[in-house]
C-alpha positions in Angstrom: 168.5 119.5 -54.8 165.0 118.0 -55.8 163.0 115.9 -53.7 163.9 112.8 -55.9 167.8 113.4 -55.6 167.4 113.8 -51.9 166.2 110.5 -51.6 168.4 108.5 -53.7 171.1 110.2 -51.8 169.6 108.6 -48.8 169.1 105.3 -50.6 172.9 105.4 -50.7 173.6 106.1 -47.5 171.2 104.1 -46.2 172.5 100.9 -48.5 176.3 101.6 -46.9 175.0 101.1 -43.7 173.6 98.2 -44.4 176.5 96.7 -46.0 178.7 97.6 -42.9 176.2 96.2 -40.8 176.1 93.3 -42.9 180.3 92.7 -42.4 180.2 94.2 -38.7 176.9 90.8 -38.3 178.6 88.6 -40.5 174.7 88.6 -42.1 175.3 88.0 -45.8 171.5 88.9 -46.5 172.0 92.5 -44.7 175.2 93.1 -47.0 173.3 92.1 -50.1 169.9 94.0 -49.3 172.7 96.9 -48.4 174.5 96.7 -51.5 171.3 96.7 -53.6 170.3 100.0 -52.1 173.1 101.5 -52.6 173.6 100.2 -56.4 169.7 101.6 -56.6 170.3 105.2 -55.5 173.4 105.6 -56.9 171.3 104.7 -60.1 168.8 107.5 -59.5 171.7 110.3 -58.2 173.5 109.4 -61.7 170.6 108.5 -63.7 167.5 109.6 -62.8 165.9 106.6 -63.0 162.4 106.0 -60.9 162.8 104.0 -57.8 161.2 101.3 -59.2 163.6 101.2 -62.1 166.9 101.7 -60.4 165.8 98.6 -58.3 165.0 96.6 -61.4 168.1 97.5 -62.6 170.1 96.9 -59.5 168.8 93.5 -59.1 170.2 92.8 -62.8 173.4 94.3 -61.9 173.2 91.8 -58.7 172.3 88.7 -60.8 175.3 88.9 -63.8 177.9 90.1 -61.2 
């Protein structure tokens, strides 16, 4: 597994935690930030999009949905 999958694996993880934290809080800006990590890495797993990219795209994902 490359360096740059590792990470956007992590980005995913990372961004479901954040989400769940987000319910567990009741913080609607941790769920958010959560689910546009998660959106981002999934991105660069399935894509391989830079990180900078994935998150461009996440964020337009975010906005239309």
């Amino acid at each position: 597994m490359s360096d740059n999958a590792q990470r956007a694996k992590w980005d995913r993880i990372a961004g479901q935690l954040k989400e769940k934290w987000g319910i567990v809080a009741n913080d609607l800006s941790a769920y958010e930030k959560g689910e546009m990590q998660r959106i981002a890495g999934m991105l660069r797993e399935q894509k391989g999009m830079s990180r900078e990219e994935s998150e461009r795209e996440a964020e337009s994902i975010m906005r239309n949905s």
